[in-house]
Every structure is written in structure tokens, then in C-alpha cells.
N, C-alpha and C positions, 0 to 999 in steps of 0.2 A: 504494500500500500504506500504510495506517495501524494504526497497532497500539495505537492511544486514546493514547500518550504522547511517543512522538517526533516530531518534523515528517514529513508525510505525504510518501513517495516515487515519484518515476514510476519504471512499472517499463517502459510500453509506451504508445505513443501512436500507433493506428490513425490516421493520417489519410489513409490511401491506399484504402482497404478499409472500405463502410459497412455490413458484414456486418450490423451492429443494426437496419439498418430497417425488416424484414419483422419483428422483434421488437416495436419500438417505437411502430409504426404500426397495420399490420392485428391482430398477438396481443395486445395492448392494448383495443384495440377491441372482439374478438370475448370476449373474455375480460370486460368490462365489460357487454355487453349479454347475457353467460350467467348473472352473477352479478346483476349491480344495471341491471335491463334501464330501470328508470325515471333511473337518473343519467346524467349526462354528463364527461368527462372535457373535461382542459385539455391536447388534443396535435392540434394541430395539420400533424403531418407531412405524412401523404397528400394531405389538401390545398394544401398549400404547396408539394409537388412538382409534381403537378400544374399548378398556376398558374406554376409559374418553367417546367416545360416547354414550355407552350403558348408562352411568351416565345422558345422556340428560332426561328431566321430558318433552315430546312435548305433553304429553294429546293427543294423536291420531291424534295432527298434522302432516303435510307433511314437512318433512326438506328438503326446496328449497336450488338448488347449483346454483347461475348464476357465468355466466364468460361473457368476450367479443367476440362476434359473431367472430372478426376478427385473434384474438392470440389464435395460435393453441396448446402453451404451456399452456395458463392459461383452456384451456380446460381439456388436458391430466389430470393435477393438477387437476381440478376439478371430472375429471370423474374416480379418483382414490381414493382421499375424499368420493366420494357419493359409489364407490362400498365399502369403509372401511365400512360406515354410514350403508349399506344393509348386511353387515356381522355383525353388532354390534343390527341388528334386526327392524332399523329403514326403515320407508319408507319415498322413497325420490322422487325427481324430481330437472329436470333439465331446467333454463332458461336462455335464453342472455339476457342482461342486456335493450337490446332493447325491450324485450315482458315482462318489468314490468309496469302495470298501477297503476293509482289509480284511487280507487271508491270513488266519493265526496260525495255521497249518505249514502255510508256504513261506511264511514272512513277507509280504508283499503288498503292494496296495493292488488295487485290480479295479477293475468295471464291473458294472452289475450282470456281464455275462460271465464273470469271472479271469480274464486275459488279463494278462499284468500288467500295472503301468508302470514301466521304466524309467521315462523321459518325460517332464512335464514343463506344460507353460501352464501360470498360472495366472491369471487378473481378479485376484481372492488376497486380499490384506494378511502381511505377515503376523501379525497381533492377532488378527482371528483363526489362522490355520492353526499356531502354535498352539492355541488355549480349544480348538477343535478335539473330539473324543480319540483323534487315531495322533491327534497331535505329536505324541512321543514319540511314536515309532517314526519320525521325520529325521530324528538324527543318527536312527540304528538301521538304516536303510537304505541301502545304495539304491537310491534315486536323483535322477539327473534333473535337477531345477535349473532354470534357466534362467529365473530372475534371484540373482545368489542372496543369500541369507542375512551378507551385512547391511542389506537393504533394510533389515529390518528394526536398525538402529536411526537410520534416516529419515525412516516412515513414522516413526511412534512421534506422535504429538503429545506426547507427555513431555520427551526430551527438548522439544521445540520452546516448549511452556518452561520449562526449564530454564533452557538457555536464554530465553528471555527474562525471569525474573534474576536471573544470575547476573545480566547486562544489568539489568537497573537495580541492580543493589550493588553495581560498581565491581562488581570482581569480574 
């Protein structure tokens, strides 16, 4: 937040949630070649996703995307992710966060057909997967997250809340 005269303040720092990149990527795009179909822009996204996905090593895993059954934006995001992921040559699927289980038997997370998930993108907040019921088995698990875990010190707005009354109480 800025208000042209006092030093600018955070109010909220997404690092967990990249809701913007169906914005900042594809409606960018499409919106430049409606308007000024002869110019070109300096955004790089799509591309750059693409090219660091193809760098994924899944061993002929399936790279799972869940989102929340109910938010139709963390959807769009995801289902824009997993078509980059299908352009970058990977195969993927798609789960709500409600049809992940775990097998106690096999040690594993799985789908509700039972197949395991090895490789996941998530757009489900690191503060509620960790305090979710299979939550623990996250760190006894070899499974491939793609948005890695120190995110989850970034995301917590507690720490944010923190670091702010830290700043105005001078230290």
C-alpha cells in the first residue's frame, strides 16, 4: 500500500498461491495481439514455465495438479499450469484436494482410484496442508512438491504480522 507520501507498506505477500499467472501470461498476450496485433511484448512467462518444466526428472511419473473443489480461480491457475506441464511433454492429472488419500498399507498418498501420487503441484496453502489429517506423512514421504516447502515461511501471515510489529517497535 502507498499513498504517494509515506513509506510504502506490505499488506500481503502471496508466495504460496500464483493465482496471477493465467493473468500475466496468457490475458496479456491475448489482450496485446486484440489491441496492437503488430507489437510484441517483454513477458516472458509461458515460456519460461514451460522450459523449467521440461527440466522436471518424474521417471514416468504422473505430475498431479490439485486445487480446491470450491475456488474457481485456483482452478483456472491450475488448469493453465497443467496445460503448460502437457506442452512441456509431461503427463499430468488433475485432483481437489478432497480426493487425496493415503494408503497406510503402501505408505503413499494416492487418488481415490487408489494410483499413487508421486509428483504434485499444489495451489492449497502451506499452513493448511501441514495442519490437514495426512498432514505428517508430508515429510516421511518421498513426494515431489513443486512448490518447495520454504514457501511456507513466506506465506504465513503471522510472520508478516510479525515482522511488522517488530519494524514499529524499532528493532
Amino acid at each position: 500500500m502507498y499513498d504517494g507520501t509515506k513509506p510504502p507498506k506490505l499488506l500481503e505477500y502471496n508466495a504460496d498461491t500464483p493465482t496471477a499467472l493465467l493473468e500475466a501470461s496468457v490475458v496479456q498476450w491475448t489482450w496485446l495481439q486484440e489491441v496492437l496485433p503488430q507489437a510484441d511484448q517483454f513477458n516472458s512467462i509461458h515460456g519460461k514455465l514451460t522450459a523449467a518444466l521440461t527440466l522436471l526428472s518424474l521417471h514416468g511419473e504422473t505430475l498431479n495438479f490439485i486445487s480446491v473443489q470450491e475456488i474457481m480461480e485456483d482452478l483456472g491457475t491450475v488448469e493453465y499450469l497443467r496445460d503448460v506441464a502437457i506442452q512441456a511433454g509431461l503427463t499430468t492429472d488433475h485432483l481437489f484436494v478432497e480426493e487425496i488419500g493415503w494408503d497406510p498399507q503402501q505408505q503413499y498418498f494416492c487418488d481415490l482410484n487408489g494410483r499413487s501420487i508421486r509428483a504434485l503441484f499444489k495451489l492449497y496453502p502451506w499452513e493448511w496442508l501441514v495442519t490437514d489429517s495426512f498432514g505428517a506423512q508430508l515429510m516421511t514421504t518421498p513426494l515431489m512438491l513443486i512448490e518447495p516447502t520454504w514457501k511456507l515461511m513466506l506465506s504465513n501471515s503471522s510472520l508478516v504480522c510479525c515482522l511488522r510489529w517488530r519494524r514499529a517497535d524499532g528493532i
